[in-house]
C-alpha positions in Angstrom: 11.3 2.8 -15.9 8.9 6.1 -14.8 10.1 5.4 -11.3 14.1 5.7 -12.4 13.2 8.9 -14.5 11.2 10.4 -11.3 14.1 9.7 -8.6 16.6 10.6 -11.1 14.8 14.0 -11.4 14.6 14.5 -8.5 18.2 13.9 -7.0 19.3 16.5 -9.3 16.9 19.3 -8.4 17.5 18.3 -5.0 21.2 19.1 -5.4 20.6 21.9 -6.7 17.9 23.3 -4.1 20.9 22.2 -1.9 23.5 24.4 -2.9 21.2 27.3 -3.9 19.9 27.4 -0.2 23.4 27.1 1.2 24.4 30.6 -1.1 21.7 32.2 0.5 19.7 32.4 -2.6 16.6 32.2 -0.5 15.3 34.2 2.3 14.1 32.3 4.5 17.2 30.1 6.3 16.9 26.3 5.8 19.0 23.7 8.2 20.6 21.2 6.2 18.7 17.9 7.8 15.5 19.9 8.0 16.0 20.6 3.8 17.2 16.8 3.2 13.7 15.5 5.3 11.6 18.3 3.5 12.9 16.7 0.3 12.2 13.3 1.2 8.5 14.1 1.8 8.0 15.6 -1.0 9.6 12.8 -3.0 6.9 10.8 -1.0 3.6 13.0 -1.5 4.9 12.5 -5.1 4.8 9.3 -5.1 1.9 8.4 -3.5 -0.2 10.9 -6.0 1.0 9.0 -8.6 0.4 5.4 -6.6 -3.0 7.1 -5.4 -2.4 6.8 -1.9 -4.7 8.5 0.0 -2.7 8.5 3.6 0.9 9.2 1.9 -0.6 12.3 0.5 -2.1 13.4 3.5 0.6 12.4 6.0 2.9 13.6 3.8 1.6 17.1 3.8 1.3 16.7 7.3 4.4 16.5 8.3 5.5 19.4 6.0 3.4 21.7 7.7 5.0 21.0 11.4 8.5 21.3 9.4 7.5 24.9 8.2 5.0 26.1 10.9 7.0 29.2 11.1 6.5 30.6 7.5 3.1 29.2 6.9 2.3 31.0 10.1 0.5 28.0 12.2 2.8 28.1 14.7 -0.3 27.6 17.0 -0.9 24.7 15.6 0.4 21.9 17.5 1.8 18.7 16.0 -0.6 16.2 17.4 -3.2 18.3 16.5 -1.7 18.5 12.7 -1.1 14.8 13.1 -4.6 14.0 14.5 -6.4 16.1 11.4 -4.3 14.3 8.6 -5.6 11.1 10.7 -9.5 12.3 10.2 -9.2 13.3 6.5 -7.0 10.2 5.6 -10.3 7.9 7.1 -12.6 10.6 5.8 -10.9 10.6 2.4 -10.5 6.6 2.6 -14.2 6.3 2.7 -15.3 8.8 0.1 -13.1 7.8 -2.4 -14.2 4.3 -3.9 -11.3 1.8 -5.4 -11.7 1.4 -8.7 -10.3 -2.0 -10.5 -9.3 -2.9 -13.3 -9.6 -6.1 -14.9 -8.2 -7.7 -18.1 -10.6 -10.5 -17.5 -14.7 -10.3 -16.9 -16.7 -11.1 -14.0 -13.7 -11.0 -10.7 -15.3 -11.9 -7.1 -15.2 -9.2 -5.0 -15.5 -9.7 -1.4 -15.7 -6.5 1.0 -15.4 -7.0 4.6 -17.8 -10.0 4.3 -20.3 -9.1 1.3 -20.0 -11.1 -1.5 -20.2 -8.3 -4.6 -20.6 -11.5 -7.0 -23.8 -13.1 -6.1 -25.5 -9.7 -4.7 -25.4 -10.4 -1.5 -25.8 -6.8 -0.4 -28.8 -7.3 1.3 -28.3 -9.8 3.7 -25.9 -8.7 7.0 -23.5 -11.0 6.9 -20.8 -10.8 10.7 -18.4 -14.0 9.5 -15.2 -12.4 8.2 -13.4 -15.8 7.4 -13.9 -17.0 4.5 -13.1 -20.0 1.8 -12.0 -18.9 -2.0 -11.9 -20.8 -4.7 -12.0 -18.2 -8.0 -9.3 -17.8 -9.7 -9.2 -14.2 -9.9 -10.4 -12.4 -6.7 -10.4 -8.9 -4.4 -10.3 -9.0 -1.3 -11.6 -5.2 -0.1 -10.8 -4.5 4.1 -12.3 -1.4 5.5 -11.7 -0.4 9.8 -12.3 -4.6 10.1 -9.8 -8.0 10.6 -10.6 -10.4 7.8 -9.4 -13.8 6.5 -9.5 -15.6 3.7 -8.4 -19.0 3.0 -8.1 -19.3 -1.0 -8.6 -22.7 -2.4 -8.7 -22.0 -6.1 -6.8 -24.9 -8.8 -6.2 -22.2 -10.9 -5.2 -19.1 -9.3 -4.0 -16.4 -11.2 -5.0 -13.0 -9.5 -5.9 -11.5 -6.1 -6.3 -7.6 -5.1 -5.4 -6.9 -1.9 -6.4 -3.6 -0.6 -6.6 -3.1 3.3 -7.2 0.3 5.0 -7.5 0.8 8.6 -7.5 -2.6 9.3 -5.9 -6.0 9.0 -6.0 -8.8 6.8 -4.7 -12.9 6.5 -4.8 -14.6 3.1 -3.6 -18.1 3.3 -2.4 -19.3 -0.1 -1.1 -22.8 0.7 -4.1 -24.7 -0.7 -3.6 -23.2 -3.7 -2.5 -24.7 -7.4 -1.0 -21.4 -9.5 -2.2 -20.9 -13.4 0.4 -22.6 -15.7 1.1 -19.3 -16.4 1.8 -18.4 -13.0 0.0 -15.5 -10.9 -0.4 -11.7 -9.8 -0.4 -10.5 -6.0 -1.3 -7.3 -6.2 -1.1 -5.4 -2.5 -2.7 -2.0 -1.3 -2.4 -1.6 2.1 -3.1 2.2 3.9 -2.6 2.1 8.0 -3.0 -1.7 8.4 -1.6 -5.0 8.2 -1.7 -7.8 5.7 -0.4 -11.1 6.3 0.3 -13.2 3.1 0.9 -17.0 3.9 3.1 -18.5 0.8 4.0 -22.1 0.0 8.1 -22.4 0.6 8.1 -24.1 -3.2 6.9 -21.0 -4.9 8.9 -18.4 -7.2 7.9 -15.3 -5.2 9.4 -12.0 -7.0 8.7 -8.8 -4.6 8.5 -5.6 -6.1 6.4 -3.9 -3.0 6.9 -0.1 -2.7 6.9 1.3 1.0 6.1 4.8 1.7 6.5 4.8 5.6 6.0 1.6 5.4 7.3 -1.9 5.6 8.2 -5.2 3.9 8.9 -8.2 5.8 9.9 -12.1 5.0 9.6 -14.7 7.1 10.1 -18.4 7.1 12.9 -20.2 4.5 12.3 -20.8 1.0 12.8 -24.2 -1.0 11.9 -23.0 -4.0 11.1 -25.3 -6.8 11.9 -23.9 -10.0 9.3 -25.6 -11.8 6.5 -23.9 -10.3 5.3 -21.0 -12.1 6.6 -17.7 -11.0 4.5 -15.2 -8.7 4.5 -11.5 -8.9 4.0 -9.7 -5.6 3.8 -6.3 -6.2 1.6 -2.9 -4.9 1.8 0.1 -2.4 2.2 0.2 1.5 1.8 2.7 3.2 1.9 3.6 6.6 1.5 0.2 7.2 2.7 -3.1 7.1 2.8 -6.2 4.3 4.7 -9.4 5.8 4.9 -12.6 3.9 5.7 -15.9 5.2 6.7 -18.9 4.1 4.8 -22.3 5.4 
């Protein structure tokens, strides 16, 4: 509902920053395509504060400034070197700023590029990135790395994807879903995920892109009584694909 009420809002001031710009209301001359594209990145650095999406902020600023180099006065600046700078702080931001869960249920295993959070394993220095799941609620954390993870669970209800800067597989056809069905939730920041999804399942996606994309592959035979899955999160700059086995 919060995201109807925000586009909603914002089509109408957008109209009217339109038509205000076009009566020479404000000083500085506007082109049509270069207002509607301004517009549209705001929309996005809007969105991703509220999705807290470190790269569609930054990127989004980004390529604001080379739109309005002239009145900000960093004319000087070229674009790949605006473009390489939102590159550093979106890794440098990625890396500072920690992801921080939240569960309705206690004790999820977490597994960062490796490290198992769940059994300590901090100290050892672990190089496999494949992996074999069997919790029913999980996160899978990928940071600059390729990871895979092969989830066995007979009762999966929840996985956290969040990828940044790298690339991840999760392989879900080994999998038997809660009676109650299960979450997919997916946040993915300049890399790729891979989600492999049994043909039979009822898969509802409700992924929201933000320079970023969603693609399906493989054909469905869905079997409507297995419990229904919720795929749902953020991409951006990146991309999610799920296919069907």
């Amino acid at each position: 509902m919060h995201r109807n009420w925000f586009w909603g809002v914002f089509l109408v001031l957008a109209a009217g920053i339109l038509v205000t710009s076009r009566l020479g209301v404000f000083t500085y001359h506007i082109g049509f395509w270069t207002l509607l594209i301004a517009m549209f990145l705001v929309a996005a650095f809007v969105e991703s504060v509220i999705q807290v999406t470190v790269g569609g902020m930054v990127f989004s600023l980004a390529f604001l400034a080379i739109i309005f180099a002239k009145p900000l006065g960093i004319v000087a600046l070229a674009p790949w070197t605006i473009l390489g700078a939102a590159l550093l702080l979106t890794v440098g931001l990625s890396l500072i700023i920690k992801p921080r869960w939240r569960w309705h249920h206690h004790g999820p295993r977490v597994i960062v590029n490796g490290k198992d959070w769940h059994h300590g394993d901090w100290q050892k220095d672990w190089q496999e990135d494949v992996q074999d799941v069997d919790d029913a609620e999980m996160i899978v954390d990928v940071n600059m790395s390729s990871s895979i993870r092969y989830l066995q669970s007979q009762d999966f209800k929840r996985a956290v994807i969040k990828v940044s800067m790298g690339n991840a597989k999760v392989y879900f056809d080994n999998v038997t879903l809660n009676e109650a069905g299960a979450d997919i939730l997916v946040d993915d920041s300049f890399g790729g995920v891979e989600l492999y999804i049994p043909r039979k399942w009822q898969v509802q996606n409700d992924v929201n892109t933000s320079f970023g994309a969603v693609e399906e592959k493989g054909v469905q035979t869905v079997d409507e009584t297995v419990p229904q899955v919720h795929i749902h999160g953020n991409v951006s700059f990146g991309g999610l694909t799920i296919i069907y086995v």
